[in-house]
C-alpha positions in Angstrom: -76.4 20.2 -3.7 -76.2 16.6 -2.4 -72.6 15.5 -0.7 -71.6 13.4 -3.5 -72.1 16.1 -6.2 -69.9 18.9 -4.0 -67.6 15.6 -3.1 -67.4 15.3 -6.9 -66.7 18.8 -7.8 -64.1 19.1 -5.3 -62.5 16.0 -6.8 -62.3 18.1 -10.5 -61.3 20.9 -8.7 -58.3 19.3 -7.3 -57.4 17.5 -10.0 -58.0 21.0 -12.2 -55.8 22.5 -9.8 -52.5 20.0 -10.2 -52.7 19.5 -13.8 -52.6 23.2 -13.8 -49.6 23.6 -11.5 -47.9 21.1 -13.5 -48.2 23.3 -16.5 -47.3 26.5 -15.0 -44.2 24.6 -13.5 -43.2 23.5 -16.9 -43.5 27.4 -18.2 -41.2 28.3 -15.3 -38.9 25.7 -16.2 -38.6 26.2 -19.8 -38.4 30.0 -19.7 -34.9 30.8 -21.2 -35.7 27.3 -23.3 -35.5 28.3 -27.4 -38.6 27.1 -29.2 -40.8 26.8 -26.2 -44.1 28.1 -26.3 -46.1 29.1 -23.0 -48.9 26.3 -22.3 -52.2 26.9 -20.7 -54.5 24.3 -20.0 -57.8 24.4 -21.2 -60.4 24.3 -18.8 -64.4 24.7 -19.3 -67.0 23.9 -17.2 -68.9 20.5 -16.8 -72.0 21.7 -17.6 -75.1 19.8 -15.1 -72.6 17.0 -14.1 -71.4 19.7 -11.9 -66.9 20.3 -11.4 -64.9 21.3 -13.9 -63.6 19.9 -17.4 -60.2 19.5 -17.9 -59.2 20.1 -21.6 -56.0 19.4 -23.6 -52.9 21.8 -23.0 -52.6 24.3 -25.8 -49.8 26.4 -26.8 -49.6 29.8 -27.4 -48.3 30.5 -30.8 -49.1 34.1 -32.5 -49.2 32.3 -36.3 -48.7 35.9 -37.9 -45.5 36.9 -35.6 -44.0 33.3 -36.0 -44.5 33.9 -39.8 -42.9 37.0 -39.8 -40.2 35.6 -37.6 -39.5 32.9 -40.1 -39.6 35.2 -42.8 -36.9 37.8 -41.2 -34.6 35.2 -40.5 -34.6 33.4 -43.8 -34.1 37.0 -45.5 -31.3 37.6 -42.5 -29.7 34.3 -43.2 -29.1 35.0 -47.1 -28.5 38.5 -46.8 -25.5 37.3 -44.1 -23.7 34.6 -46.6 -23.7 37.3 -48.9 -22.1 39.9 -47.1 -19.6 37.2 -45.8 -18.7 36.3 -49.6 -18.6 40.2 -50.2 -16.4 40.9 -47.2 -13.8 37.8 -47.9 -13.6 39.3 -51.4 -12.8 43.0 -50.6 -10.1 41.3 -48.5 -8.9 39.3 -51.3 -8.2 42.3 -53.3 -7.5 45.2 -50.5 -8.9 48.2 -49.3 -8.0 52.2 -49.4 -5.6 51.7 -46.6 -4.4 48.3 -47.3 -0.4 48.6 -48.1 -1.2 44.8 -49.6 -3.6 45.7 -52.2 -4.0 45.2 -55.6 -3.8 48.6 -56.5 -1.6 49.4 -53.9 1.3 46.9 -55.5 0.1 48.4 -58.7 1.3 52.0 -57.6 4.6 49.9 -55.8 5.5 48.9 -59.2 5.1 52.4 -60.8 7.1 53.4 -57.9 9.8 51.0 -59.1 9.7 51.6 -62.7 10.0 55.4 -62.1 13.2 54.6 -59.8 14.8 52.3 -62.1 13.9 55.1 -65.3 15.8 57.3 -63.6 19.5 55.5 -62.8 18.8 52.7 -65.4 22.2 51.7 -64.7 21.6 50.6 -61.1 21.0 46.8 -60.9 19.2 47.5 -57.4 16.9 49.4 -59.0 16.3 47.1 -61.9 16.1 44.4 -59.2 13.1 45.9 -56.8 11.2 46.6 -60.1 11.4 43.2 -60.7 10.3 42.4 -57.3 7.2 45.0 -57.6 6.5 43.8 -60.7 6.2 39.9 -59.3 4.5 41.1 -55.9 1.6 42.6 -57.9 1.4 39.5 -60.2 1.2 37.4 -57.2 -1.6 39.5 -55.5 -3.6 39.3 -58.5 -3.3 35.2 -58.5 -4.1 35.1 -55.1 -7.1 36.8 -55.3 -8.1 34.7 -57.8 -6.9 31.8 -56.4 -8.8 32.9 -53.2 -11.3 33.4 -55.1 -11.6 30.2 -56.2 -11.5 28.9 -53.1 -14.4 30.8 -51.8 -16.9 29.3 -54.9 -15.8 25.8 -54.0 -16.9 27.0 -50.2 -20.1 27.6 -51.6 -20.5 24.3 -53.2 -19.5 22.1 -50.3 -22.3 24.6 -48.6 -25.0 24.0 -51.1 -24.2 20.1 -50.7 -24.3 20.0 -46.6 -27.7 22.4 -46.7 -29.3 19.6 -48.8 -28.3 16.5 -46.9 -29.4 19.2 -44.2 -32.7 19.8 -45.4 -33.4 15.9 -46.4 -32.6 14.8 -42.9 -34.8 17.6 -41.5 -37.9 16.7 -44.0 -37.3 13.0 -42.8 -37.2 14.2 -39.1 -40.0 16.2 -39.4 -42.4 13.5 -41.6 -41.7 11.5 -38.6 -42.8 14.2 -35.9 -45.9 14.1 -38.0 -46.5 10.7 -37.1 -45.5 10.7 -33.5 -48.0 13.7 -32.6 -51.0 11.4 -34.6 -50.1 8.8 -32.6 -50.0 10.5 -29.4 -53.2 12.2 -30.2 -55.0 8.6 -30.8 -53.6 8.0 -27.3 -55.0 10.9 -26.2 -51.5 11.8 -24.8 -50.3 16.0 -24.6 -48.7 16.9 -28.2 -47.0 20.3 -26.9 -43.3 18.8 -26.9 -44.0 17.3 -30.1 -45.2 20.5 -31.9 -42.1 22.8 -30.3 -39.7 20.3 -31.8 -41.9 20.0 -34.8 -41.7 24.0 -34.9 -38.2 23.7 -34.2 -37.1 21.8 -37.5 -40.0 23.8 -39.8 -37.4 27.2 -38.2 -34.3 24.8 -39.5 -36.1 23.8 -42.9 -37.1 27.8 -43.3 -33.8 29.1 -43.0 -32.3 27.4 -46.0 -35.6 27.5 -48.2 -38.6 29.7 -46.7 -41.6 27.8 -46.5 -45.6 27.8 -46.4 -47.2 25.4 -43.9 -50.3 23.6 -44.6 -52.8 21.7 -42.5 -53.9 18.3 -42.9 -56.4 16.4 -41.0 -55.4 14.9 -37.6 -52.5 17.4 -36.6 -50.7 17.1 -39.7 -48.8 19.6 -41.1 -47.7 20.0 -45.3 -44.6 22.0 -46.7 -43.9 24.0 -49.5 -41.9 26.4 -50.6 -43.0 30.2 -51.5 -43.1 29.4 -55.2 -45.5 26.1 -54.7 -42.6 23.0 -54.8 -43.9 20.5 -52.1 -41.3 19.6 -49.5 -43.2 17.3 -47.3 -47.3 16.5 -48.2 -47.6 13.1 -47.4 -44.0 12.0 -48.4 -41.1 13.6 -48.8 -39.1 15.4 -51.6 -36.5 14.0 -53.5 -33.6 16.4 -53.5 -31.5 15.6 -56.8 -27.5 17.5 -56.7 -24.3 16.2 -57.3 -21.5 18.0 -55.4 -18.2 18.9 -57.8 -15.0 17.9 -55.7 -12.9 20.8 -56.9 -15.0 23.7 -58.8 -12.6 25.8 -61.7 -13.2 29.0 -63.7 -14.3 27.2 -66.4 -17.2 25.6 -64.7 -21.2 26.8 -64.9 -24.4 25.2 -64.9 -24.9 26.5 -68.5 -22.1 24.5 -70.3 -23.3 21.5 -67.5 -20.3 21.4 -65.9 -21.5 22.0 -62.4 -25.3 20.5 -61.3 -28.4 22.2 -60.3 -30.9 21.5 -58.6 -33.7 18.7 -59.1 -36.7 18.4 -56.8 -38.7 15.2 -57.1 -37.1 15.2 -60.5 -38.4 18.1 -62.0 -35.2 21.2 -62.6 -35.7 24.3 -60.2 -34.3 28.0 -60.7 -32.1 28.3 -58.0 -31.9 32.0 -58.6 -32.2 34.3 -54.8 -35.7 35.1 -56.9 -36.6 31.8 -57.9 -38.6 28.5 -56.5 -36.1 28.7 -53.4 -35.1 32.1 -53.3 -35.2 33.8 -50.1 -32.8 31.8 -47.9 -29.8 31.0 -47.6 -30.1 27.9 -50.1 -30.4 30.3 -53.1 -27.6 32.7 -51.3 -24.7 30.3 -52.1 -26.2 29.0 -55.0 -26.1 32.8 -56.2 -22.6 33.0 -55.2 -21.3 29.7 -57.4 -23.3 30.6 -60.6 -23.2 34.7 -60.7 -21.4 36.5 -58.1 -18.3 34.4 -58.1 -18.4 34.2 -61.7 -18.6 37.8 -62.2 -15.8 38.5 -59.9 -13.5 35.8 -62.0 -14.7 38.3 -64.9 -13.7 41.3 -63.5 -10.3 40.0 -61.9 -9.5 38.1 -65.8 -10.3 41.7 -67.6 -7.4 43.5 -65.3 -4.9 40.0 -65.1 -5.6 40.1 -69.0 -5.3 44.0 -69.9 -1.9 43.9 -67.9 -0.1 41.4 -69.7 -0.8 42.4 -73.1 0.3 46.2 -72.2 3.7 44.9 -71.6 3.4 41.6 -74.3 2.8 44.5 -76.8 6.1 44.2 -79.5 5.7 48.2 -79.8 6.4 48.5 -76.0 9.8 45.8 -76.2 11.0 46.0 -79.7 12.7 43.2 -78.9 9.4 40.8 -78.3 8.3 38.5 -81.6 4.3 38.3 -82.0 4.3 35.8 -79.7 6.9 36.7 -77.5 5.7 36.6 -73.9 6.0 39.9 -71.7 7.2 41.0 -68.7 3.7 39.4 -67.5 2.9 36.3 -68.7 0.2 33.6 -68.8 2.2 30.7 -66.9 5.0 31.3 -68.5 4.0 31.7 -72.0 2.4 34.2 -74.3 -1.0 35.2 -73.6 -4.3 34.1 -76.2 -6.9 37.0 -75.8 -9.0 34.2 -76.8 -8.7 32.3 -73.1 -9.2 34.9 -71.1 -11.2 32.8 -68.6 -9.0 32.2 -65.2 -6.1 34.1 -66.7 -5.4 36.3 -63.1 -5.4 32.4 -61.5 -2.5 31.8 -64.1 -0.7 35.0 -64.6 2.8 34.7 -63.2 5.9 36.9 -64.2 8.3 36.5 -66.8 11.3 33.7 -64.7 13.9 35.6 -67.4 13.6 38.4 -65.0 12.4 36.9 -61.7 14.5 37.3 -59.0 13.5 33.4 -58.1 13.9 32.7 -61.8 17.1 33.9 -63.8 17.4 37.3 -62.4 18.2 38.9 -65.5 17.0 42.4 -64.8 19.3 44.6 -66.9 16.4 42.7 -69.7 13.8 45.0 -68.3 15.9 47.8 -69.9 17.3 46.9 -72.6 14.8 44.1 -74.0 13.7 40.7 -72.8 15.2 39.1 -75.7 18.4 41.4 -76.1 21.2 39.0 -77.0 23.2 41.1 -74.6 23.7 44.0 -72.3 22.8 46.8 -73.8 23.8 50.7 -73.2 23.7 51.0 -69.6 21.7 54.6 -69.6 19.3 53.8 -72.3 15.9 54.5 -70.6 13.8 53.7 -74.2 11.7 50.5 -73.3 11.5 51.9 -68.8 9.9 54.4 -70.6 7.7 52.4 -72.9 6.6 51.0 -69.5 5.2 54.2 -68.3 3.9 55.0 -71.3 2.0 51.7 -71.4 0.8 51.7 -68.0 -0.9 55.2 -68.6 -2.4 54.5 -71.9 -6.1 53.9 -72.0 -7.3 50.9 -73.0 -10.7 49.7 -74.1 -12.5 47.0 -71.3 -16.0 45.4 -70.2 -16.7 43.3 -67.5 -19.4 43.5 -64.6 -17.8 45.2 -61.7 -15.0 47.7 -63.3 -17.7 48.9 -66.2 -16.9 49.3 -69.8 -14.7 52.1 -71.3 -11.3 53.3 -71.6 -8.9 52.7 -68.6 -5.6 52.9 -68.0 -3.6 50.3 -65.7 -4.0 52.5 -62.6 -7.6 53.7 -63.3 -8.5 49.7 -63.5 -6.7 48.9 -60.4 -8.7 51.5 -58.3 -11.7 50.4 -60.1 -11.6 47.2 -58.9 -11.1 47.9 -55.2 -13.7 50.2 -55.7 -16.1 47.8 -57.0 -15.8 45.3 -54.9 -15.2 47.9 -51.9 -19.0 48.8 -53.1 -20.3 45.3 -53.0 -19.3 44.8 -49.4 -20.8 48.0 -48.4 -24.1 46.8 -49.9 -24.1 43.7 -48.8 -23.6 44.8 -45.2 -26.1 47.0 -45.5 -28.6 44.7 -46.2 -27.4 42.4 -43.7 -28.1 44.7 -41.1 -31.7 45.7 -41.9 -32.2 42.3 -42.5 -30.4 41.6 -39.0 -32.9 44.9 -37.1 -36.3 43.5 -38.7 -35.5 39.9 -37.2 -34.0 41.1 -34.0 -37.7 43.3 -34.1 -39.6 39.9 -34.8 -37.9 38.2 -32.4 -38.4 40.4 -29.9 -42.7 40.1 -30.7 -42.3 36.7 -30.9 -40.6 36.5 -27.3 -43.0 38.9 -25.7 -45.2 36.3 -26.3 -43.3 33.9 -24.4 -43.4 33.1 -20.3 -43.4 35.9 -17.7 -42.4 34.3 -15.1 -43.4 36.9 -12.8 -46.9 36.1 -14.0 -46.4 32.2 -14.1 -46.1 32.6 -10.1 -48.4 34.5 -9.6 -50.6 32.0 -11.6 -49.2 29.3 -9.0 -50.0 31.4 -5.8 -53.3 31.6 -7.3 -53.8 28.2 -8.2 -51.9 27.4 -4.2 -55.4 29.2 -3.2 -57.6 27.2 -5.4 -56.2 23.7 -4.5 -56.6 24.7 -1.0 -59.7 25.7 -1.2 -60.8 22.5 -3.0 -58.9 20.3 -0.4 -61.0 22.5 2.4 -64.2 21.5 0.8 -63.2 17.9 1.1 -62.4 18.1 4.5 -65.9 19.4 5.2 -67.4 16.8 3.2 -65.2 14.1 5.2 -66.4 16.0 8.2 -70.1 16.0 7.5 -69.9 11.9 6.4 -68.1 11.2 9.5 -71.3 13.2 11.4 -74.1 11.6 9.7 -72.4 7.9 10.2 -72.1 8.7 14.1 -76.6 9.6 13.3 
């Protein structure tokens, strides 16, 4: 080997040697950094030239973990607005040992009606059945009303995760462009494609996404179902927010938008063209879940008044006559049932806010005057009607025939049940991601073994600046010839 070949193989060597270090010093730098891939550089020999080839630095990404990384946390991230809908609703309405529950303030008022039945002549007693009576009215509108307030929650959401996902396409069309353009410059791309990675993690969480490649380091997205994303250009997302969302508002009567992708109308469904993150998860919540919850808190609001609106119960109630329970004040339509527990209030003739007229709880709401202080006819009607079965359907308390108490528990019950579900789900989805993760990061930089990489490469770059010294040496020795 003549003394310029061994000078120029030293040369690589060295330079081999400090693009390496450089490398390994960014692993060690970036080890507790999220979204950072370990980078190696690739080196190869220079064939008959002699040294060593220095490559580009590559990054080491498992493609079948990170897929199943994205795919765990896009299932994690649904399943986790659900169960936080789920658990805000079982609060709404109360739990077994909740002394504020629906069904709790349902037995309060039996508690009451039962006092009062038996010393009808005490006004204290015909006082706190009043109060029971408006406390359990006012539990039912606040769930409702809190209920409300949770599917507007999930609008505003679905309206921030789309100007989320637009500015995250438009990001990441960009990043597209900046790694060709540092390619053409022959420039290292690593940074670029973490961030890149970085925003396709962001993009997957709301909707979960295929990834495609194009020529020169470009990347397509698409969703599961086949809608493009980003190919080229960017999606068009199409949804108009609703400021304040009612009961009486659904996609189906077009009240409330969907969802338009470069034009064309998309299920928004948890199993449809989006399904999977958390996108479809409040979308889900605002057209189905929320919905059927209105439904099930309408059917016990509703099946309360009438029981005490009934003229058979208060003899002295006309047809139209509104109840102890009424529907803001006035007699209640079976025939607008929809957001009747975010309207039902109790009768102000007997409210102790309103006219405080209890002695009307026994003897009539529209006696024309105090009756006979120890009649105990209509309390009794009271009881009566509270124990009767009555005929009901909705989603969550079933269909068949209930009486007040029985549709009370039901309801806890029901929703009690969704929660329980829901969490469930959250935490499988929650160990199969923490499991993914956990791949993915085993993957990741050891730093133990990053320095003992750079000891090693210490020896290498020595060794190389040893040879050149020798070469020196042996040039200095054959100009003194």
């Amino acid at each position: 080997m003549s003394l310029s070949s061994a000078l120029s193989n030293a040369m690589t060597g060295l330079s081999a040697a400090g693009r390496s270090t450089s490398v390994v010093s960014d692993n060690l730098a970036n080890a507790l950094t999220e979204g950072y891939y370990r980078r190696t550089l690739d080196l190869q020999s220079n064939g008959d030239a002699g040294g060593v080839r220095i490559g580009s630095v590559q990054r080491n990404v498992d493609p079948a973990i990170q897929k199943s990384v994205r795919s765990a946390e896009a299932s994690y991230a649904s399943t986790t607005v659900s169960a936080d809908f789920y658990s805000r609703l079982s609060d709404l309405v109360g739990t077994v040992n909740d002394g504020y529950s629906i069904a709790q303030r349902m037995n309060d008022m039996e508690a009451a009606l039962i006092e009062a039945t038996s010393l009808p002549n005490s006004d204290a007693r015909l006082h706190d059945f009043s109060m029971q009576a408006e406390e359990l009215a006012e539990s039912i509108k606040e769930a409702a009303d809190g209920l409300s307030d949770l599917r507007n929650k999930a609008e505003d959401s679905i309206a921030s995760l789309i100007a989320g996902l637009e500015s995250d396409l438009e990001d990441l069309d960009e990043m597209n462009g900046q790694i060709l353009a540092a390619r053409v410059r022959g420039l290292d791309t690593a940074g670029l494609e973490d961030q890149r990675d970085n925003l396709i993690d962001s993009i997957n969480e709301v909707i979960p996404v295929q990834i495609y490649e194009r020529d020169n380091d470009q990347i397509a997205l698409y969703t599961q179902a086949g809608v493009k994303l980003l190919d080229g250009s960017v999606a068009e997302f199409t949804f108009d927010e609703t400021s304040l969302v009612t009961p009486y508002m659904t996609v189906d009567n077009g009240q409330l938008s969907g969802l338009e992708i470069d034009g064309n109308p998309i299920n928004t469904s948890i199993n449809g063209k989006i399904g999977g993150g958390s996108l479809a998860a409040q979308f889900h919540i605002r057209d189905v879940s929320a919905v059927q919850a209105q439904e099930d808190l309408d059917t016990m609001a509703g099946d309360l008044i009438l029981r005490f609106q009934d003229p058979t119960v208060d003899t002295t109630l006309g047809a139209t006559d509104p109840g102890i329970f009424t529907d803001e004040g006035g007699f209640y339509d079976t025939s607008d049932e929809l957001g009747i527990a975010n309207r039902i209030v109790i009768n102000s003739t007997i409210s102790m806010s309103g006219d405080a007229e209890t002695w009307r709880l026994r003897d009539g709401l529209n006696a024309t005057a105090v009756g006979e202080r120890g009649d105990t006819t209509i309390l009794n009607n009271y009881g009566d009607a509270l124990e009767a079965t009555n005929t009901i359907s909705s989603p969550g308390l079933g269909s068949g025939d209930f009486s007040a108490y029985a549709i009370a528990a039901n309801l806890m019950t029901s929703f009690t049940q969704e929660f329980t579900w829901a969490e469930q789900e959250q935490a499988f989805s929650s160990a199969i991601f923490s499991d993914m993760q956990s791949r993915e990061l085993e993957q990741g930089v050891d730093t133990d073994a990053e320095l003992q990489t750079l000891m090693m490469l210490e020896t290498i770059y020595a060794a190389n600046a040893r040879m050149l010294q020798a070469i020196d040496e042996m040039m200095q020795e054959l100009m003194r010839l």
